[in-house]
C-alpha positions in Angstrom: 58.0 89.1 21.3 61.5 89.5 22.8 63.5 87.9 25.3 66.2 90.6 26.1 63.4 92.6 28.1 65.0 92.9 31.9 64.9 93.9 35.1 63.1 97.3 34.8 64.0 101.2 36.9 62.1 104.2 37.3 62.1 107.4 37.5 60.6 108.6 41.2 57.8 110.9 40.8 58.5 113.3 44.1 55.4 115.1 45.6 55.4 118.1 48.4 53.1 118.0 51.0 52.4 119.6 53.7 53.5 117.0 56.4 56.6 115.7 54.2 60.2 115.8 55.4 63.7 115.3 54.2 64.3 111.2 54.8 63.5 110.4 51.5 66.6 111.8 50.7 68.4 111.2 53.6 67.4 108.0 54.3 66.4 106.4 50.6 68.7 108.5 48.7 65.9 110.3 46.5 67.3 113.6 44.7 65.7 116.4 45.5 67.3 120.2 47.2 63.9 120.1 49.1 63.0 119.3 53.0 59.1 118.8 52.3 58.7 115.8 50.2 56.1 113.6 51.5 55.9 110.9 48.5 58.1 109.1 46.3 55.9 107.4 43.7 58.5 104.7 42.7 56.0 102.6 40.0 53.0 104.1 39.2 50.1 104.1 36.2 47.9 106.2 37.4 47.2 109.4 34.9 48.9 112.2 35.0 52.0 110.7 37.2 52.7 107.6 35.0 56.0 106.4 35.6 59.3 106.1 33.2 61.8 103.6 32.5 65.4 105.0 33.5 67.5 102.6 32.9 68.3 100.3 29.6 66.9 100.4 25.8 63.4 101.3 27.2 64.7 104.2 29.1 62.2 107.3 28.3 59.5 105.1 28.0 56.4 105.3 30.1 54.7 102.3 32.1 51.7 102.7 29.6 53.7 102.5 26.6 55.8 99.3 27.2 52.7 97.7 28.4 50.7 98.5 25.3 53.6 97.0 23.0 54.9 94.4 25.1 51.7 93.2 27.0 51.3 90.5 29.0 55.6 90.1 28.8 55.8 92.8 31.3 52.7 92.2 33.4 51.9 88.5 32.6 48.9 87.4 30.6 46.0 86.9 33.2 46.9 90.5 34.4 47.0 92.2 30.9 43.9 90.3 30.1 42.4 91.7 33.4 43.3 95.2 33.6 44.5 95.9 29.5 47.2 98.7 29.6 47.1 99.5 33.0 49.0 99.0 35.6 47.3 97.9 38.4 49.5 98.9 41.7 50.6 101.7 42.9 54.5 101.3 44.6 55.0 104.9 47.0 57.6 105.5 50.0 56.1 108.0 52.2 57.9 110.1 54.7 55.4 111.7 57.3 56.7 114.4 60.1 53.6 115.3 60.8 50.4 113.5 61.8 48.4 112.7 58.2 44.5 113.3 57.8 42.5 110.2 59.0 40.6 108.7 56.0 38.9 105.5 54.6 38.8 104.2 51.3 36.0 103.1 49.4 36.0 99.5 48.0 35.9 98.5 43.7 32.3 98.7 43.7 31.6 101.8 45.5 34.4 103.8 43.3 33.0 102.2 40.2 30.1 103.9 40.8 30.7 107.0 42.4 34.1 107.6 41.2 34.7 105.2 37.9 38.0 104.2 39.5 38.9 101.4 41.2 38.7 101.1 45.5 42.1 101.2 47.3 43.2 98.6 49.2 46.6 98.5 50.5 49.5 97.6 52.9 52.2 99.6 54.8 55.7 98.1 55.7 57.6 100.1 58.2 61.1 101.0 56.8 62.0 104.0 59.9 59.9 105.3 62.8 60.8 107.6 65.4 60.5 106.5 69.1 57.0 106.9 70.1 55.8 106.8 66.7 52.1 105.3 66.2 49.6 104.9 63.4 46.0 104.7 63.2 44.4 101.1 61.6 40.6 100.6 62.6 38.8 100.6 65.9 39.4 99.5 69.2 36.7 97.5 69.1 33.5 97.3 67.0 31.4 100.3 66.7 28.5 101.5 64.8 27.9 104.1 62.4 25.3 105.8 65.2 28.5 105.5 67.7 30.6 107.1 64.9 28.4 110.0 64.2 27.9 111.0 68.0 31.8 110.9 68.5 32.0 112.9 65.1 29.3 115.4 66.6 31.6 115.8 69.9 35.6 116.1 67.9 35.9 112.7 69.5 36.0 110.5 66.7 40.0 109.5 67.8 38.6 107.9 71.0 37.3 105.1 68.8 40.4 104.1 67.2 43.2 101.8 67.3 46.6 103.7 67.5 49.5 101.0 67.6 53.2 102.4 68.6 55.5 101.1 65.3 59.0 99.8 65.2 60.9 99.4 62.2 59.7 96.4 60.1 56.5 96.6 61.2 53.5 95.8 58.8 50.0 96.6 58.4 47.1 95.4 55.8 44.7 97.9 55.4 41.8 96.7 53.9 39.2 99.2 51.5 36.9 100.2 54.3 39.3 100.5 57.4 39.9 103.8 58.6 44.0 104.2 58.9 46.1 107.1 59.3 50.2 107.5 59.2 51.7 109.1 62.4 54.2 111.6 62.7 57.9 110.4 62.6 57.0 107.2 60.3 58.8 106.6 56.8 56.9 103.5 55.3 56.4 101.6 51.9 53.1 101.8 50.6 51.5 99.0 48.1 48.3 99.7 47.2 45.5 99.2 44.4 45.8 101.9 41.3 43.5 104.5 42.5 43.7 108.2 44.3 40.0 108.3 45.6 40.5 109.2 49.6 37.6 110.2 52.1 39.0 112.5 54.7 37.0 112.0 58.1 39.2 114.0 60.4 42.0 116.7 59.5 42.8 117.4 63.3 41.1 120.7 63.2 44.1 122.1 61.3 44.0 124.8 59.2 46.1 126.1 55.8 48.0 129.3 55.0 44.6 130.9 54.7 42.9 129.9 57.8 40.7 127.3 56.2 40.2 123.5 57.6 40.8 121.0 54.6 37.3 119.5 53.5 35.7 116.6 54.8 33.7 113.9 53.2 31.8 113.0 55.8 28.8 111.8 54.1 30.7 109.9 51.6 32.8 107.7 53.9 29.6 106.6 56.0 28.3 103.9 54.3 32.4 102.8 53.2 33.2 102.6 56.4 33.8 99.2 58.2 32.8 99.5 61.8 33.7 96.3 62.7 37.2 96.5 61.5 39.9 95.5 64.4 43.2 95.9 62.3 46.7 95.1 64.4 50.0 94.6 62.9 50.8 91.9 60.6 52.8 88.8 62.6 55.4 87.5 59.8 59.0 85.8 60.9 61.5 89.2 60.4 64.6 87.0 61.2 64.2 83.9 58.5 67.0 84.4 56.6 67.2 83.8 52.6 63.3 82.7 52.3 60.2 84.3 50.9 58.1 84.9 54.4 54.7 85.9 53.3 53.7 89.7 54.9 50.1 89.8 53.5 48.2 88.3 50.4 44.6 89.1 48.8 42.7 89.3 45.3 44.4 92.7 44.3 48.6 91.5 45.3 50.5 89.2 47.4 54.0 91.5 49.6 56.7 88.6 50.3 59.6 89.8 52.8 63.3 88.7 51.8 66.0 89.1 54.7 68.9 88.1 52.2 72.8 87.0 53.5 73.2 84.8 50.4 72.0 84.5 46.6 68.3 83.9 46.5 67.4 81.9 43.2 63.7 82.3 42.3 61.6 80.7 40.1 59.5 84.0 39.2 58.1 82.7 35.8 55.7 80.3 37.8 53.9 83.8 39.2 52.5 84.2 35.6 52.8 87.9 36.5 55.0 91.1 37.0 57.6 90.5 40.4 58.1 93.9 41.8 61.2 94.5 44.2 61.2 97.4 46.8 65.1 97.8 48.4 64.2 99.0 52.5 67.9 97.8 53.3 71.4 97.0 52.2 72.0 96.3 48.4 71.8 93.6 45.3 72.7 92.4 42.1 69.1 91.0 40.5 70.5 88.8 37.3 68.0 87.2 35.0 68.0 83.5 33.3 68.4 85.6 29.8 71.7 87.1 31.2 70.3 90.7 31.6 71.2 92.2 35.5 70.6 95.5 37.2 71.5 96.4 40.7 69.1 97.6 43.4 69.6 99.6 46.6 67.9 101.1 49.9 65.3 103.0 48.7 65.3 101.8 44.9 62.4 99.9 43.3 62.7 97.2 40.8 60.0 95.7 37.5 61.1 92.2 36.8 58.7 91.7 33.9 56.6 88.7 33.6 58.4 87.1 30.9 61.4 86.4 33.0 62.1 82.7 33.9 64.1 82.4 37.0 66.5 85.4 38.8 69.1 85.2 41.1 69.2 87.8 43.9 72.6 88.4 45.5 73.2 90.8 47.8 76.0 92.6 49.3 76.4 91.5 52.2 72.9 91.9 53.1 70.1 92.9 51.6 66.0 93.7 52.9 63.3 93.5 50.0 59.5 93.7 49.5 58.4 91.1 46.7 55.0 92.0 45.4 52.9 89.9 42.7 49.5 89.6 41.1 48.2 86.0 41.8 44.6 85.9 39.7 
């Protein structure tokens, strides 16, 4: 339909929370006067927070709307024929100062039927972490939902599970069915299936303004839960320079890590689908085969729509980016 369509910007959709901080501005630059913002939703289609172009002649536009005139030019053809007008990842940086509920996720089928949404399965790339900083990702070692429910029963259920200390650059897949929680002091990008259905299994004991505990869904996440789920960090080469290292790849996206010192040329077309580019350091110039160009830096996120042939990346001096794809 038309070839001027280029590399694509949008507006961050901030969210307080209770456990947010301040690094998303300090750190990745996000505007905001405010010291508890937990979330920056950097590409996102799910209702009620859909995101909007800022930059070019689509700025104002929402996700939705340049999808349902342009199609399968910004997402590529298998995934417009797959998924229709929406957009089917979700792109956040998250900034936790305090330790975040423990929860599962349930996987397509079980939120198709329960929940008419899709499951959630996702990935975590570690842009900051405090010293001493550690996450939750599955058990120490396989356990059973009879073992689960008697550590429940006792507060103990933490005794079961896999706490890994994180260093910057770190990664993590985290599958629909693995229980996983973010740790104090960790600032991460998330990349994760279109969908907000959560099961919270342990809160901590903490309680709100009022003196109430947050609810649990106990029940729910018992027959989501993988007990035989082992999760460590993802192993990936953090010091090949100026080539796509693979971090993780499944059904639902596939998260390539570029440690750039000189101009990148990629052949993005072949991907048949949208190229997505988070900026965790330094900054670039991202120019298109059709001559269009926009710059990215720490803490921006970039739509290279699927009608693009080939890009150069060139950074300044050095760039870090998270390349994420649909391969169906």
């Amino acid at each position: 339909m038309n070839t001027s369509l280029y590399p694509l910007k949008f507006k961050p959709i901030l969210k307080n929370t209770i456990w947010g901080g301040n690094k998303l501005r300090t750190i990745l630059n996000k505007e905001s006067n405010e010291d508890n913002i937990g979330e920056s939703w950097e590409l996102s289609g799910v209702q009620g927070d859909v995101s909007v172009v800022s930059n070019g002649f689509l700025e104002g536009n929402s996700l939705e709307e340049i999808i349902e005139i342009y199609m399968g030019e910004i997402v590529g053809d298998p995934v417009f024929n797959k998924f229709d007008k929406e957009f089917p990842l979700l792109f956040k940086f998250i900034d936790a100062t305090q330790d975040l509920s423990i929860q599962v996720h349930p996987n397509d089928n079980i939120a198709r039927e329960r929940h008419n949404a899709y499951g959630k399965t996702e990935m975590w790339y570690v842009i900051d972490a405090e010293q001493g900083s550690q996450l939750i990702s599955g058990f120490n070692e396989p356990s059973s939902k009879e073992q689960y429910l008697e550590a429940f029963k006792k507060n103990e259920i933490t005794s079961l599970l896999k706490s890994h200390k994180v260093e910057r650059e770190d990664a993590f897949f985290i599958p629909a069915g693995e229980i996983h929680a973010i740790g104090a002091g960790i600032l991460l990008a998330e990349i994760q299936q279109t969908s907000d259905v959560t099961y919270r299994i342990y809160d901590y004991n903490r309680k709100d303004a009022s003196g109430k505990e947050r609810e649990l869904h106990t029940d729910l996440a018992l027959d989501v839960i993988d007990y035989k789920s082992t999760n460590d960090k993802i192993s990936y080469d953090k010091n090949d320079l100026n080539e796509t290292v693979n971090i993780a790849a499944c059904e639902y996206f596939v998260t390539n890590f570029l440690n750039l010192t000189e101009t990148l040329l990629r052949d993005v077309y072949l991907l048949n689908s949208f190229v997505v580019y988070m900026c965790t350091e330094g900054s670039a110039t991202i120019i298109c085969e059709n001559g269009t160009k926009e710059s990215i830096k720490k803490g921006e996120t970039i739509l290279v729509p699927a009608s693009i042939q080939s890009i150069e990346i060139t950074p300044d001096n050095s760039c870090k980016l998270l390349e994420v794809y649909i391969k169906l």
